[in-house]
N, C-alpha and C positions, 0 to 999 in steps of 0.2 A: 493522598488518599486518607479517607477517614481511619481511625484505628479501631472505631466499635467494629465488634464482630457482624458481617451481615451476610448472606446466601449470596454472595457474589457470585457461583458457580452457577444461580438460577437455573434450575434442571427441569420447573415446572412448564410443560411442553403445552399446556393450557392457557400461557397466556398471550393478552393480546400481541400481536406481531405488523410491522408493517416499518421496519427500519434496514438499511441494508449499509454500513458502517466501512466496507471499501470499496471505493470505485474509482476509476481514471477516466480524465479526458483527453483532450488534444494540449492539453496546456506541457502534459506529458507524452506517453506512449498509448493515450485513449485512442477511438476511432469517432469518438462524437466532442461536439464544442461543450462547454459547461451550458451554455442555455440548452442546448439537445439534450443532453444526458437531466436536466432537470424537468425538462419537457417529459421525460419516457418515465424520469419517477414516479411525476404526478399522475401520467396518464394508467399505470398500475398499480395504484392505491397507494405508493409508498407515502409515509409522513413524513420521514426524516430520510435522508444520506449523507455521507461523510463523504466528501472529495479530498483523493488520499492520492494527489501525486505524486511522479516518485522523484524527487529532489528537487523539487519548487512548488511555491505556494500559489502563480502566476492566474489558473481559473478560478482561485475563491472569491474575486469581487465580484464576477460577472455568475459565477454561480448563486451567490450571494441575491443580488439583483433577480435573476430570474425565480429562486424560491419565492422570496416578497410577491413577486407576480404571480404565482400558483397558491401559494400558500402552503409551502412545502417547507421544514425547518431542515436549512444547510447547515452543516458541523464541519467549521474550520479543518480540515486535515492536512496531513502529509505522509507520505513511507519514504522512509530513509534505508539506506543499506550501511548495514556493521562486518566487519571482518572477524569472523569467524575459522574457525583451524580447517574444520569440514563443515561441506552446506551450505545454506543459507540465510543467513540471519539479517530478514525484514523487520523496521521497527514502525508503526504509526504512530502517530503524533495527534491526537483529538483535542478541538478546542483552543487549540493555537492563537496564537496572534498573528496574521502572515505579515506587518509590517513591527516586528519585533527585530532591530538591527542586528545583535550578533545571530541571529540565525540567519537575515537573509545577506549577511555577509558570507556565512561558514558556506552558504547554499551557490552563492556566484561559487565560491572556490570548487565545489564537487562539481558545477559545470563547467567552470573551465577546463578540469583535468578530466573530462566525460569528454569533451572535444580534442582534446588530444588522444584520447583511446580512439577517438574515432576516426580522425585522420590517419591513424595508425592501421585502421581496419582495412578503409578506404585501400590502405596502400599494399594490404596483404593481397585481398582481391585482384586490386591491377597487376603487382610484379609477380604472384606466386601462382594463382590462377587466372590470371588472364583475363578478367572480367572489366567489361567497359562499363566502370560505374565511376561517378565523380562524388565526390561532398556533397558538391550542390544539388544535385539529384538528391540524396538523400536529404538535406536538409528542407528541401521542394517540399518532398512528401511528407515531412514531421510538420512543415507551416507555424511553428512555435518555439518557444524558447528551448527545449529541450528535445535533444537527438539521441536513441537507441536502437536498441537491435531490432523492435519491430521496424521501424522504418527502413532497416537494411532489407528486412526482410519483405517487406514490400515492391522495392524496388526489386529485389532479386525472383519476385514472382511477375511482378510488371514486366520484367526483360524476357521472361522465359527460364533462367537459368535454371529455375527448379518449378512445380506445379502448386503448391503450398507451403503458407510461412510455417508448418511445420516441419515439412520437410528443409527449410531455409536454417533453423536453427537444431534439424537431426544433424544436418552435414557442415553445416557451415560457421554459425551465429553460436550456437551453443559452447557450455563450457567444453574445451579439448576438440573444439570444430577445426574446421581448415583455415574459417577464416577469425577466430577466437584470440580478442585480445583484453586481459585482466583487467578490470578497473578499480581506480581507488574506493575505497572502501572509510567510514568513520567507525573511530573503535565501540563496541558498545555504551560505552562510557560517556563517548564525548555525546554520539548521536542521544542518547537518554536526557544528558544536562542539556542538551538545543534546545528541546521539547520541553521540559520543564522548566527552564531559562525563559520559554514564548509562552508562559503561565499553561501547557498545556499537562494532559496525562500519556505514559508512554504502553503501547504495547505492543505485545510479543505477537506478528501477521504469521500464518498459516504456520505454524509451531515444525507440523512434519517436516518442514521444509529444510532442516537442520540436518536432516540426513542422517540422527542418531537412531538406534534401537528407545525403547520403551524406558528403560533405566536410568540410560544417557542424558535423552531429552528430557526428564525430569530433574536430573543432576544439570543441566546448562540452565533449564527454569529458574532452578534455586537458585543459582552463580547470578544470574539475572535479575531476580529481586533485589540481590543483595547487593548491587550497584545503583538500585533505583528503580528498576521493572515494576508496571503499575500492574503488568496483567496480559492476559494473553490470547488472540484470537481462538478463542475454545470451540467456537461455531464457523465453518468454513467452507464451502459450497464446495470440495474435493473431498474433505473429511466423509469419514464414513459416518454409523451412529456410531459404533463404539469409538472411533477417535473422537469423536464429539462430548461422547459419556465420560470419558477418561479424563480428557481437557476439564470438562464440568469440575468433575472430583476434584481432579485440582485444585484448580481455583476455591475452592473449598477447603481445603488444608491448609491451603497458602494462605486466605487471607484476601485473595485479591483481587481483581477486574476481570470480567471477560468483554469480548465484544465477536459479533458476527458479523461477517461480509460473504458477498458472493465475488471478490476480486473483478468486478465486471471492466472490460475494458472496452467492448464489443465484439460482434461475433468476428466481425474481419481481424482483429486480433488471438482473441480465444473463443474460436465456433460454439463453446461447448457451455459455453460461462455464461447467463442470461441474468441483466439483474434483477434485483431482489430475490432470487435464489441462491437462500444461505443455508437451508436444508430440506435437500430436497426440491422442493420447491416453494417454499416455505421461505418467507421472508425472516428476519431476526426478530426476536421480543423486545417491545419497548420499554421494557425496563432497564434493560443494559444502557442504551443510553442515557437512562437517567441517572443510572449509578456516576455515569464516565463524569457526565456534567455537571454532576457534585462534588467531585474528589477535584474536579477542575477546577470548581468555585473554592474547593476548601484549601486548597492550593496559592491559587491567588490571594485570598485575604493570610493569610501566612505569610505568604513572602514580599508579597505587592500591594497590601494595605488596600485590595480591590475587591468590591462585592461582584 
């Protein structure tokens, strides 16, 4: 990231909008392929979106591919998970490289041990509660390289067991569920250096999410720069205004990046999440991502002698 001082915190609510910087497809735990979900950008004005899988890079060619064809501008992404003491600590990754090998070596390893959580889940449900669910069923309904909990949760709404995948992860999916098994996790450290290692910039996804008070989460902010953190989802389609206004400030003190997403997965995942709604219903300002894509460029010629 640049070190001139600039409004990274960009607060002004006047200007153009039409970017929404997280979103999942099927390549992950999405409910739409990378050409559908770029289909739905283009058809609601958006310009830009970031495809932010969560532990593989697998829909950015074909995402890639279909922006060319609308004329929508696709931004390499990914969200990683970090281990954290409490909470949850999401990191995206913008502007990436998806065929940058120590990441997509580090990335088979978080799926291989994603697959043994899983088989592990698999087997809570058959011997503790009794549920006729196999692998393959779940993996049926993911159709892609990566298997989680929505897809359990699907399946456990397809059988009846419960009425809604909220309800699938109140009682069962969720952390301290019945049928709840921990997954690895990359330390903030390592996840930060993948991302900046694939020439990209790292930041901090839906901040609350950390599960500290007001203080806290400003003190793990800083702890997080100070490893590398480029910056932090400031705008985020749960956030309130004032957690929006607060993030802003931030970022403004700090120094550093923000970026807005509406986490869209689709409604069959999260009914509530619609994209390009990053506030309100308000798409992101296209400015952020011009900062992101600068600090990514200035990054790359730095370390990778690349414009």
């Amino acid at each position: 990231m640049s070190a001139n001082k600039q409004n990274f915190g960009v607060a002004d609510t006047a200007l153009p909008r039409s970017i929404d910087l997280h979103t999942h497809t099927t390549a992950s735990d999405g409910q739409f392929t990378p050409t559908a979900l770029i289909d739905q950008a283009a058809g609601i004005g958006l310009t830009a979106i970031a495809v932010t899988d969560h532990d593989t890079v697998a829909g950015i060619a074909e995402a890639v591919v279909a922006g060319a064809r609308v004329g929508l501008d696709v931004v390499a992404g990914i969200e990683l998970s970090a281990e954290v003491e409490k909470g949850q600590c999401h990191l995206l990754g913008y502007c990436i490289d998806p065929a940058n090998v120590p990441l997509r070596t580090r990335l088979q390893d978080v799926v291989d041990m994603r697959n043994s959580r899983n088989a592990r889940i698999v087997e809570k449900m058959r011997t503790e509660l009794g549920f006729d669910i196999s692998l393959t069923e779940v993996e049926s309904e993911a159709g892609g390289d990566i298997v989680a909990r929505p897809h359990f949760a699907r399946v456990l709404v397809n059988k009846g067991y419960v009425t809604t995948m909220q309800e699938a992860f109140d009682i069962y999916l969720g952390k301290g569920g019945k049928a709840y098994v921990d997954r690895f996790r990359l330390s903030p450290e390592e996840a930060i250096g993948l991302v900046h290692g694939a020439g990209g910039v790292c930041i901090l996804a839906h901040p609350n999410n950390l599960k500290l008070d007001e203080l806290e989460t400003e003190a793990a902010i800083k702890r997080l720069v100070g490893v590398g953190l480029d910056g932090i989802e400031a705008r985020y389609n749960r956030h309130t205004s004032a957690d929006n206004a607060r993030y802003l400030s931030l970022a403004t003190r700090l120094n550093i990046l923000t970026s807005g997403g509406s986490d869209y997965h689709g409604i069959l995942v999260k009914q509530d999440v619609l994209l390009g709604h990053v506030e309100g219903q308000l798409p992101a300002p296209t400015i952020l991502l011009e900062h992101i894509k600068a600090a990514a460029q200035s990054r790359r010629a730095r370390y990778f002698n690349q414009a």
